[in-house]
C-alpha positions as CSV (number, residue, x, y, z in Angstrom):
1,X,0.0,0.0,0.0
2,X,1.1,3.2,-0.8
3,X,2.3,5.4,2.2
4,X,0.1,8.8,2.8
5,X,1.5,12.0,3.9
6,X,-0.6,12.2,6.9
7,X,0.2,9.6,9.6
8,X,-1.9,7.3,11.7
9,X,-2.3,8.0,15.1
10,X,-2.5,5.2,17.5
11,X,-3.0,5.5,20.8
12,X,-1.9,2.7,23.1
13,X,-0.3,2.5,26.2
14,X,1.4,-0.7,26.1
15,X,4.6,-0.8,24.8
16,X,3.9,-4.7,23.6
17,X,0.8,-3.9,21.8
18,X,1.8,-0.9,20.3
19,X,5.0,-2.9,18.8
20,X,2.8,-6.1,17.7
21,X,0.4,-3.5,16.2
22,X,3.7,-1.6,13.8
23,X,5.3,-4.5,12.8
24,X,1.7,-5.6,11.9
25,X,1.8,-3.0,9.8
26,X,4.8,-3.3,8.3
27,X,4.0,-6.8,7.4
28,X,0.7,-5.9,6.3
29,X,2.7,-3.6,3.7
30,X,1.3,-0.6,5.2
31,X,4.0,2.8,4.7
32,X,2.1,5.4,6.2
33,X,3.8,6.9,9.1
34,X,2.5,5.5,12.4
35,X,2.2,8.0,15.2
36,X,2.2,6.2,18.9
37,X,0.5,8.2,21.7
38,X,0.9,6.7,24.9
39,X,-2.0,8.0,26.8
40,X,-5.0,10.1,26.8
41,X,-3.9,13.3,27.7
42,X,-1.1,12.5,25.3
43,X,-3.3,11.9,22.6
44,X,-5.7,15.2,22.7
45,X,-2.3,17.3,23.2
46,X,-0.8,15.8,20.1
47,X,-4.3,15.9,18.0
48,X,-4.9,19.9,19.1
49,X,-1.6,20.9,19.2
50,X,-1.0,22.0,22.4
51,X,1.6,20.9,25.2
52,X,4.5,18.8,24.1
53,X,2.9,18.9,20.7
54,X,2.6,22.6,20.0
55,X,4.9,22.6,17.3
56,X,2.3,20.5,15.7
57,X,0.1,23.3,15.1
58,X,-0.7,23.9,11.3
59,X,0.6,20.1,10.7
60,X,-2.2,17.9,9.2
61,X,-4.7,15.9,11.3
62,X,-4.3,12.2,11.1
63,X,-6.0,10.3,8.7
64,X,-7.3,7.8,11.5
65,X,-6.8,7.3,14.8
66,X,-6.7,4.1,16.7
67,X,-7.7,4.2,20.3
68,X,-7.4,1.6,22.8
69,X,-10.1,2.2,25.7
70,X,-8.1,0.9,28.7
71,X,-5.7,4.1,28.8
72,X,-4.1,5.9,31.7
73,X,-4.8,9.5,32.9
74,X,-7.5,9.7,30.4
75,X,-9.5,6.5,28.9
76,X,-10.7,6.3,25.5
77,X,-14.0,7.0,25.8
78,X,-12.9,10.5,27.3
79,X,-10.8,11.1,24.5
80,X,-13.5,9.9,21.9
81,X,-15.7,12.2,23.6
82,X,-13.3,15.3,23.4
83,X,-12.2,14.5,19.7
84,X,-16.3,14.5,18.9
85,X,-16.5,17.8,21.3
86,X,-13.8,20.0,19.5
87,X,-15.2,21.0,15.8
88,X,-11.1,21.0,14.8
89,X,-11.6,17.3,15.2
90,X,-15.5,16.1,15.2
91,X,-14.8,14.5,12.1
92,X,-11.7,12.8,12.5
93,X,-11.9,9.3,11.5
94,X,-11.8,6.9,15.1
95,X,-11.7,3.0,15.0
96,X,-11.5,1.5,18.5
97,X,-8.8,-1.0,18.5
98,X,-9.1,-2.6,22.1
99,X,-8.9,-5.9,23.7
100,X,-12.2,-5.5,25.5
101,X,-14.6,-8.0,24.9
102,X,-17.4,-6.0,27.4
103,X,-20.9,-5.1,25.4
104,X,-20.8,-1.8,27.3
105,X,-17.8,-0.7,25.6
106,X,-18.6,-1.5,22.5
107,X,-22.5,0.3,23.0
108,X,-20.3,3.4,24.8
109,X,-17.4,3.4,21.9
110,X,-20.5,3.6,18.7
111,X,-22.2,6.0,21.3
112,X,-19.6,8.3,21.6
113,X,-18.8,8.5,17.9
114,X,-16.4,5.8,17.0
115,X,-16.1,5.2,13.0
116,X,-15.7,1.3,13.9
117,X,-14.9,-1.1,17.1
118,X,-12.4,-3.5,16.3
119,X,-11.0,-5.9,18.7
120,X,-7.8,-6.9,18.8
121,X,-6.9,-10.9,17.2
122,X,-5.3,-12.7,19.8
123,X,-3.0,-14.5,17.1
124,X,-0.2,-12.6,15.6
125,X,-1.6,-13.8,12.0
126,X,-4.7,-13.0,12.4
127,X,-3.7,-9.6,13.8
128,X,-1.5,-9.1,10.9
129,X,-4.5,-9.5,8.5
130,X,-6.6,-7.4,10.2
131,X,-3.9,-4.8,10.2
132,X,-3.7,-5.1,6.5
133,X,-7.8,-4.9,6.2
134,X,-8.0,-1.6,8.5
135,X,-5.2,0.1,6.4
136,X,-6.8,-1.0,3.1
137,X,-9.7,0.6,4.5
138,X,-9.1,3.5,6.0
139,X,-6.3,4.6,3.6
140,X,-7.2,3.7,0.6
141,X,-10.6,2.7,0.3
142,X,-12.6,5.8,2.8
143,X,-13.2,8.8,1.4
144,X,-13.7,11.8,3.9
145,X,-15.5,14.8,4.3
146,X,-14.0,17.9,3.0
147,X,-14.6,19.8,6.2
148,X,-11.8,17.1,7.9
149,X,-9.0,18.8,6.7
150,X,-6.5,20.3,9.0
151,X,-6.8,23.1,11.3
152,X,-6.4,26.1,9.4
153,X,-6.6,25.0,6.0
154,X,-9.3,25.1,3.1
155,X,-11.6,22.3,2.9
C-alpha cells in the first residue's frame, strides 16, 4: 500500500501492543507513518496541538486514529468524547482498537462516535490480517468529508 503523507495516530499504552500493532503494519505492507500516543492526555495534546505537541500546530490531522479504551490519565471513551466535542476534530476518522470483549464498551465506543470497534486478534496472523484490512480501508478505500482537513486549511 502506498504510504500517505498524513500519519496514523495510534494510541496505546502498552509498549507490547503498540510494537505487535507496527510491525503488523509493516508486514501488512502498510507505509504510512504510524504516530504512537501513549496515553490520553497524550493523545488530545498531540491531536490539538498543544503541550509537548505545539509545534504540531498547522501540521495535518491524522488520517485515522486508533484508540485503545483501557488508557491511563484519560481512557478512550474520554478522548473519543473530546475528539467529537472540539469542531477541529469532530470529524476525524476513530476506530476503536481494544482488547475489551465488554458489550458496554462497545455500546459506549459507537455511542460516543467511533467510526468502527475493532478488537484486537489474539494471534499474531490474524492480527496481521486485520492490520492489513484496517489500512486498506481506512487509507485507501474511505473517502472523507472535506470539512476534515487540518486546522487552518481550506476544505
Amino acid at each position: 500500500m502506498n504510504g500517505s503523507e498524513r500519519p496514523i495516530l495510534l494510541v496505546e499504552d502498552n509498549p507490547d501492543d503498540a510494537d505487535l500493532t507496527l510491525r503488523a503494519f509493516k508486514r501488512a505492507g502498510i507505509t504510512t507513518p504510524v504516530d504512537v500516543a501513549r496515553d490520553g492526555v497524550e493523545a488530545l495534546d498531540y491531536l490539538l496541538a498543544q503541550g509537548a505537541f505545539e509545534s504540531r500546530a498547522g501540521k495535518p490531522l491524522p488520517v485515522v486514529v486508533l484508540l485503545d479504551l483501557k488508557l491511563p490519565r484519560l481512557d478512550g471513551h474520554e478522548v473519543l468524547r473530546r475528539i467529537r466535542a472540539d469542531a477541529r476534530t469532530r470529524l476525524l476518522p476513530v476506530v476503536v482498537l481494544t482488547s475489551s470483549v465488554e458489550e458496554v464498551d462497545l455500546v459506549r465506543g459507537y455511542g460516543g462516535g467511533a467510526n468502527s470497534y475493532v478488537r484486537k486478534p489474539v494471534s499474531y496472523t490474524e492480527f496481521v490480517e486485520a492490520a492489513r484490512q484496517l489500512g486498506l480501508y481506512w487509507l485507501v478505500l474511505n473517502h472523507e468529508p472535506p470539512s476534515a482537513s487540518p486546522p487552518g486549511t481550506a476544505g
